[in-house]
C-alpha positions in Angstrom: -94.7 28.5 -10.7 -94.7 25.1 -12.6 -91.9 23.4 -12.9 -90.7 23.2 -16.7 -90.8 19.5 -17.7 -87.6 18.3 -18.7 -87.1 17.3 -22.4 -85.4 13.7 -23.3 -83.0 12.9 -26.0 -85.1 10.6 -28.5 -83.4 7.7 -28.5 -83.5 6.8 -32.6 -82.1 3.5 -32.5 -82.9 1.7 -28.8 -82.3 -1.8 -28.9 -80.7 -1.8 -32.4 -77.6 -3.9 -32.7 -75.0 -2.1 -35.1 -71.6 -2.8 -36.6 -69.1 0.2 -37.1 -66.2 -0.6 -39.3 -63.6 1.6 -39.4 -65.0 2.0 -36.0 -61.9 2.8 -34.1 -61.0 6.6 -34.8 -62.5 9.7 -37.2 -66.0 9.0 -38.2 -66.1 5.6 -37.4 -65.6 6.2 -33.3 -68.0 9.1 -33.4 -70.7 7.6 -35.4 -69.9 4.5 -32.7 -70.2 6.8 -30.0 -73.4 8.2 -31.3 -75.1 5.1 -32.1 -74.3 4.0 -28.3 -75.9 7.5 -27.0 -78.8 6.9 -28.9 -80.1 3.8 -27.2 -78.0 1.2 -29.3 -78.0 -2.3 -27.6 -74.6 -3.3 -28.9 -71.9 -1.4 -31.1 -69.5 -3.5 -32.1 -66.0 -1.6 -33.6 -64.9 -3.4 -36.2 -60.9 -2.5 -37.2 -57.3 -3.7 -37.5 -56.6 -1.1 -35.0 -56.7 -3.4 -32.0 -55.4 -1.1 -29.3 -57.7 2.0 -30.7 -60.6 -0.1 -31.1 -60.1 -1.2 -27.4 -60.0 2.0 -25.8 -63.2 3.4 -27.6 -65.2 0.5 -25.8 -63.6 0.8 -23.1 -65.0 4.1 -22.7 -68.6 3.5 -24.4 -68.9 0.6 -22.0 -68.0 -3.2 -22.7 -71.9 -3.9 -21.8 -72.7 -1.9 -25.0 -69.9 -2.3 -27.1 -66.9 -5.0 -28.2 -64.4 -5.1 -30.3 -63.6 -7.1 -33.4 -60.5 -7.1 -35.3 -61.4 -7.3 -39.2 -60.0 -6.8 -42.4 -62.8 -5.8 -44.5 -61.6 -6.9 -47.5 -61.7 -9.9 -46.6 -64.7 -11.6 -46.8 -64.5 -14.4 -44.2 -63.4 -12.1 -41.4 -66.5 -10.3 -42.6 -68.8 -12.9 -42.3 -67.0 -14.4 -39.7 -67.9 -10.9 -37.4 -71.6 -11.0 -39.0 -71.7 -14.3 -37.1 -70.3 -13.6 -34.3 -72.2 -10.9 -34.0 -75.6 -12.1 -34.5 -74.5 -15.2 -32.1 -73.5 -12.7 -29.2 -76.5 -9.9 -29.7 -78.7 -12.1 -31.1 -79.3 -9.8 -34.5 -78.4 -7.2 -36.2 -80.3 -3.6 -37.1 -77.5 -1.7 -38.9 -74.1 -2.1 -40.8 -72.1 1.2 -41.0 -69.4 0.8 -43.9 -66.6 2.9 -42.8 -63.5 1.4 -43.1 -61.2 3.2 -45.8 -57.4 4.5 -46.4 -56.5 7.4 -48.4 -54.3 7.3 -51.8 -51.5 10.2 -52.3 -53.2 13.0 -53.4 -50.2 14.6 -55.2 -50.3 12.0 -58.2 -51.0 12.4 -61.6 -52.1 9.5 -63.6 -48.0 9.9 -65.6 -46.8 8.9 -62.0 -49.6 6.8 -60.6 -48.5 4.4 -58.2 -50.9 1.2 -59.0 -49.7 -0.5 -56.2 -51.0 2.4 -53.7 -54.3 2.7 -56.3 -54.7 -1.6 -55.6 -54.5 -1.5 -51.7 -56.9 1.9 -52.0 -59.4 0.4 -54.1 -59.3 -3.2 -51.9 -60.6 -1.5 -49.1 -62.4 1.3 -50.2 -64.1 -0.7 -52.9 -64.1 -3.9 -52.3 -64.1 -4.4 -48.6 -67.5 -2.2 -48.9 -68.7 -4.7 -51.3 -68.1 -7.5 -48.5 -69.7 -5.9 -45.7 -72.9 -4.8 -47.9 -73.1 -8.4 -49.1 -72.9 -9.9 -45.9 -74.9 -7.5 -44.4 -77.7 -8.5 -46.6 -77.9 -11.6 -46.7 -77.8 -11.9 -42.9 -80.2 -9.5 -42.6 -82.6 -11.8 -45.4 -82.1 -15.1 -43.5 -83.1 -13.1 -40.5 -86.3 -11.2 -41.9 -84.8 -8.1 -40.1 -85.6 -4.9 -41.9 -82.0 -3.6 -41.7 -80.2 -0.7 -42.5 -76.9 -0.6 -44.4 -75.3 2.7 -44.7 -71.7 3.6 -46.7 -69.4 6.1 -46.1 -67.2 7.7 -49.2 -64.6 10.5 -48.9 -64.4 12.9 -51.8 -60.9 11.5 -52.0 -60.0 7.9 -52.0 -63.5 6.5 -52.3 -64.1 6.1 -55.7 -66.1 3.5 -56.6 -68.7 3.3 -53.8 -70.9 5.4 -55.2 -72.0 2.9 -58.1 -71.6 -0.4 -56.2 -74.2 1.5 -53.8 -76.6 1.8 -56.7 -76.2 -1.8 -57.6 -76.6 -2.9 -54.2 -79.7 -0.9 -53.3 -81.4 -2.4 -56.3 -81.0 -5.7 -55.3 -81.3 -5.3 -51.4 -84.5 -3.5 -52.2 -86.0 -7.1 -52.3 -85.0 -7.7 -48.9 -85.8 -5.2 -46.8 -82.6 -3.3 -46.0 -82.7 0.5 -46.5 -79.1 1.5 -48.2 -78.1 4.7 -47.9 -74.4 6.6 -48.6 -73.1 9.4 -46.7 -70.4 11.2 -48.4 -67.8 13.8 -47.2 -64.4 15.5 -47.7 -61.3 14.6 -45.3 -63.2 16.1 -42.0 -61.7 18.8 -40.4 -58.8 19.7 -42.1 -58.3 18.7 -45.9 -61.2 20.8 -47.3 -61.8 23.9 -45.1 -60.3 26.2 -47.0 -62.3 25.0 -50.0 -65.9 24.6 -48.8 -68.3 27.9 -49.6 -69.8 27.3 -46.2 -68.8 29.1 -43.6 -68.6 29.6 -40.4 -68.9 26.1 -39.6 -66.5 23.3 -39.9 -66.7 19.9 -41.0 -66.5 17.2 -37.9 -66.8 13.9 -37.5 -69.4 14.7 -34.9 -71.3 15.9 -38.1 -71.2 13.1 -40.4 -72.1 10.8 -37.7 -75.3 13.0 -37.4 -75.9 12.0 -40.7 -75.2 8.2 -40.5 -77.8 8.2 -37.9 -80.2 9.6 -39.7 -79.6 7.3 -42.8 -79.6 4.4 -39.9 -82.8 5.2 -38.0 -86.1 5.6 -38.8 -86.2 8.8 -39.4 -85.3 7.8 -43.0 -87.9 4.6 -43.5 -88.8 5.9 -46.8 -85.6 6.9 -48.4 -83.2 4.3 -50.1 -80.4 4.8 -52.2 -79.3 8.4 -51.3 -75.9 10.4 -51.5 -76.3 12.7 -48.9 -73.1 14.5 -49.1 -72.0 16.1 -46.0 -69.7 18.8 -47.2 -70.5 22.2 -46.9 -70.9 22.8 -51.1 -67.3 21.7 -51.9 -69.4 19.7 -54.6 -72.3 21.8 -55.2 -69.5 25.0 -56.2 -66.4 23.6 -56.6 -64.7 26.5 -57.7 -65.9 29.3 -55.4 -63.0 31.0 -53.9 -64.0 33.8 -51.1 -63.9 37.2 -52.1 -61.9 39.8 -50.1 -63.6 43.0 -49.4 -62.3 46.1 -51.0 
């Protein structure tokens, strides 16, 4: 009898150069991870959480991975990694926008704390904003035909979604694919909501869908909210029904 040949992972992004911010823990490190299985040249894990970030290269590989410590929001640390990160890899294929922080979720706007709403909103918001700017306009003095993806949690990420739009419009012109990923709080803060079941949300999941959104398995599509939440949004209000 023949032998069966064996069957290789496609490798979706070989030789890509990538930046994953927020890249030290949740969806960040497994998207990181991910990226480095699926023939990545470099990952670099951008985060404040030096001793996190650390460890996840440590076990990717410091050939295929570093780690730079960033504040998203602000913008010369950004560009500063952009940079560095072109001058070390020599490019760079893919920015993953991860970074975020959650707001209380037990506020109503009589008892909003602004201050919490600020620091949310300066990395959620703005600190996406950064890293799609510089991003782009790396990518443009380049000529690379990048890929810029965003992450947005149901909760705390308000205000992506339309600085996506406006973004894509413009980087349209320059040949970087944007694309936006959203999902609830993985694992834990929406399983009892979602009308999926049977499965539960992971990071490993949404990672799955970054790469998609960040190879070229999605050349043609720009601009997209694929929500990764098993129809919390599409049926909000569907409660299981106990059998009689």
């Amino acid at each position: 009898m023949a032998d069966t040949p064996s069957i290789s992972l496609k490798k979706k992004l070989e030789g890509k150069v990538a930046i994953v911010t927020g890249g030290a823990s949740g969806i960040g490190e497994a998207t990181a991870r991910l990226f480095a299985e699926h023939g990545a040249r470099a990952v670099v894990i951008a985060d404040v959480q030096a001793e996190k970030g650390k460890s996840v290269v440590e076990s990717i590989g410091s050939q295929r991975s570093s780690y730079y410590q960033c504040d998203v929001a602000d913008e010369e640390q950004v560009k500063s990694m952009v940079e560095w990160t072109v001058k070390t890899y020599g490019g760079l294929d893919i920015m993953f926008s991860n970074a975020g922080i959650l707001g209380s979720s037990d506020q109503t706007i009589l008892d909003l704390d602004l201050s919490q709403y600020d620091a949310v909103m300066r990395v959620n918001a703005r600190g996406m904003a950064v890293c799609v700017k510089q991003a782009a306009r790396k990518m443009t003095e380049l000529g690379t035909k990048g890929a810029i993806v965003l992450h947005q949690q149901c909760r705390g990420g308000g205000g992506r979604t339309d600085v996506h739009r406006l973004h894509d419009v413009e980087a349209c012109g320059v040949g970087a694919e944007i694309g936006l990923t959203t999902a609830g709080d993985v694992e834990n803060l929406f399983r009892p909501s979602t009308s999926l079941k049977g499965v539960a949300l992971t990071a490993e999941l949404v990672a799955e869908a970054v790469l998609f959104l960040a190879s070229d398995d999605s050349a043609f599509i720009t601009g997209h909210n694929l929500v990764v939440d098993g129809g919390l949004i599409s049926i909000p209000f569907l409660k299981p029904v106990n059998p009689s």
